[in-house]
C-alpha positions as CSV (number, residue, x, y, z in Angstrom):
1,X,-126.5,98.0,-7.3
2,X,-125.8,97.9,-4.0
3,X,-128.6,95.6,-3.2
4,X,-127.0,93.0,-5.7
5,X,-123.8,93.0,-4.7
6,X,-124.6,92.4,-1.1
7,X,-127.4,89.4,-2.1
8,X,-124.0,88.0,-4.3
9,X,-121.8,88.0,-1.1
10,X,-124.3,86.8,0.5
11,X,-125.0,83.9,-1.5
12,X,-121.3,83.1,-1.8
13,X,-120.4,83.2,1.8
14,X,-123.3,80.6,2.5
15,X,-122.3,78.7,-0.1
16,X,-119.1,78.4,0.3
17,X,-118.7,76.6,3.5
18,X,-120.4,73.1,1.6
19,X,-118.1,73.7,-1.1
20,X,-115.2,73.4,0.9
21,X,-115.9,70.2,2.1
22,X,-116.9,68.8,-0.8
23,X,-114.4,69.9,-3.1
24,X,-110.4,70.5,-3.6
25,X,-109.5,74.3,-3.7
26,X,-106.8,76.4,-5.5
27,X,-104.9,79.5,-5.2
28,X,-102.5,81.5,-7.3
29,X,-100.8,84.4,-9.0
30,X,-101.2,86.2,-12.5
31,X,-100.1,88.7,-14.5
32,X,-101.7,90.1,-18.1
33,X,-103.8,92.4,-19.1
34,X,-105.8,94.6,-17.9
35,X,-103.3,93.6,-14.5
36,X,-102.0,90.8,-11.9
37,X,-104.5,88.9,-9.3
38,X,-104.1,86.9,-6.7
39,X,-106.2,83.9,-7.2
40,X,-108.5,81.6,-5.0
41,X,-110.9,78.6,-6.5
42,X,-112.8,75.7,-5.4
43,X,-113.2,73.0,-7.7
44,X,-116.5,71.3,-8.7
45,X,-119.1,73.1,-7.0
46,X,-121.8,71.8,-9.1
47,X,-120.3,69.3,-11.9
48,X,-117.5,70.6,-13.9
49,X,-118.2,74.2,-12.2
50,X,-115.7,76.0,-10.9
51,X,-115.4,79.3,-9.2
52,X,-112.7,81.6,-8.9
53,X,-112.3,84.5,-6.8
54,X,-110.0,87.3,-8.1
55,X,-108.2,90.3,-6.1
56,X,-105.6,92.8,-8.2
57,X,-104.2,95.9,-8.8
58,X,-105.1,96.6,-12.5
59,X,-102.3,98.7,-14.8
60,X,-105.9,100.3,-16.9
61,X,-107.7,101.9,-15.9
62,X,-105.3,102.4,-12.5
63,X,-106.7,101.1,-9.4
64,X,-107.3,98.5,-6.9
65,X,-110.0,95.6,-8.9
66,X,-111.7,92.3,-7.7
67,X,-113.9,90.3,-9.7
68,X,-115.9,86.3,-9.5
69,X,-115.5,84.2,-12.4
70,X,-117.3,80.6,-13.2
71,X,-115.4,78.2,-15.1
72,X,-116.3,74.9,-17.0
73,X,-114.0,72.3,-17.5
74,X,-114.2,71.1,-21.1
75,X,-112.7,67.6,-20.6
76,X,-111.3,67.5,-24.0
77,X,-109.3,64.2,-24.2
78,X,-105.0,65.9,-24.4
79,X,-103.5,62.1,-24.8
80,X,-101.1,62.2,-22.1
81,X,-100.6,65.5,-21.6
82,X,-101.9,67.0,-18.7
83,X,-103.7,69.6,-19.5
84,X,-107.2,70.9,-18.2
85,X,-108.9,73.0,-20.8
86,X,-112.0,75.2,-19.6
87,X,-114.5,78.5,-20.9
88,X,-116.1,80.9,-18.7
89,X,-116.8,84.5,-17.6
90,X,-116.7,86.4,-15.0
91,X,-117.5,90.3,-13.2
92,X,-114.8,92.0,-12.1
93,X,-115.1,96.1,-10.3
94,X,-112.4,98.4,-10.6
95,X,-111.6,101.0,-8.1
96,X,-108.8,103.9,-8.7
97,X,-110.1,107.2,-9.8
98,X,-113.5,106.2,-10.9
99,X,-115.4,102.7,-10.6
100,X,-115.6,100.5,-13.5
101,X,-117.2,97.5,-14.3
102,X,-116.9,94.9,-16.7
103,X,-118.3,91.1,-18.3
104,X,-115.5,88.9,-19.2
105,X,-115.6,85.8,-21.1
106,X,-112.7,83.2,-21.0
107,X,-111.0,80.7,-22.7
108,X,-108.1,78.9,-21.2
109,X,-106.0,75.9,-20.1
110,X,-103.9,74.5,-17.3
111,X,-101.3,72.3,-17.6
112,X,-100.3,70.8,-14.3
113,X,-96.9,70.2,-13.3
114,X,-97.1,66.4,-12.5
115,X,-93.6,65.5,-15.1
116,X,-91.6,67.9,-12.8
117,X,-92.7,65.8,-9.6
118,X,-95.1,68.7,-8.8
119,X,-99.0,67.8,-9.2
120,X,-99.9,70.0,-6.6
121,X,-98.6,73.2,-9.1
122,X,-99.9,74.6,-12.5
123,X,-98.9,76.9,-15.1
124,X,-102.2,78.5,-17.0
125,X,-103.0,80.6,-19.8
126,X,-106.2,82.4,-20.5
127,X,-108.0,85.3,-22.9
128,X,-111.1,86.2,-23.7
129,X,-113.4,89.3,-24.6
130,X,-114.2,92.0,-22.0
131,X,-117.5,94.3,-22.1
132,X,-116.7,97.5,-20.0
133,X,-119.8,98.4,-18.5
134,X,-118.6,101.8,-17.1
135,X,-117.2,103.0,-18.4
136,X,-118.9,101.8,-22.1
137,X,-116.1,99.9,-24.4
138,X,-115.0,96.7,-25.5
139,X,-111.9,95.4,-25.0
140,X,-109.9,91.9,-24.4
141,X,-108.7,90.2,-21.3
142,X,-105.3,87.8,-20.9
143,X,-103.5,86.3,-18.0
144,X,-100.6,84.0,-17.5
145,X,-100.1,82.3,-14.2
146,X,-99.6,79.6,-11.5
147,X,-102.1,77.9,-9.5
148,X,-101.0,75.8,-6.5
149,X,-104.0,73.2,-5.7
150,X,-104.7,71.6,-2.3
């Protein structure tokens, strides 16, 4: 486990520094369930890809939790509204009294604040199934939140 976690850091860190300066980046806030994250993306690492990493305090099980998720932008056509729209999943570790692990999947949208005289600023919403790896269960997954794009 160990051995993985390090090759995914790895892999990340490398790849991150082409990814900057090819692509915009994001960061923001959220608050759901199973807790609230801060936030940081970078758009369009391969096409429609995006990645998001996530660091949080989560209310259950208690304890410090961080996670990766991939998301794909959907391009539905929204008329004039702008809205992005996007499905994904994720890992995300827990730390509090025990270590826990889980898969999510996600379903979500963002719509951008460009009406308000604020394109830079987005308010999203996204749920999806979790799979708790350890401990064992199933559960759900649900945030509400602002990005801030640069």
């Amino acid at each position: 486990m160990r051995k993985l976690l390090i090759s995914l850091i790895a892999v990340a860190a490398l790849s991150a520094g082409s990814a900057f300066a090819q692509t915009g980046t994001w960061a923001g806030v959220s608050a759901g369930f199973p807790g609230a994250a801060l936030h940081f993306g970078i758009e369009n690492v391969a096409p429609n890809l995006d990645v998001r990493a996530n660091l949080g305090y989560n209310y259950f099980p208690v304890g410090f939790a961080f996670g990766v998720d991939a998301l794909y932008n959907l391009n539905l056509d929204t008329g004039v509204a702008p809205l992005s729209t996007y499905v994904g999943g994720g890992i995300g570790l827990g730390i509090g009294v025990g270590l826990a692990a889980s898969v999510n999947l996600i379903l979500g949208g963002e719509y951008r604040l460009t009406e308000a005289n604020f394109p830079q600023g987005g308010v999203f919403f996204e749920v999806g199934p979790s799979l708790g790896l350890a401990p064992f269960g199933f559960g759900f997954a649900g945030r509400l939140g602002f990005n801030y794009h640069f």
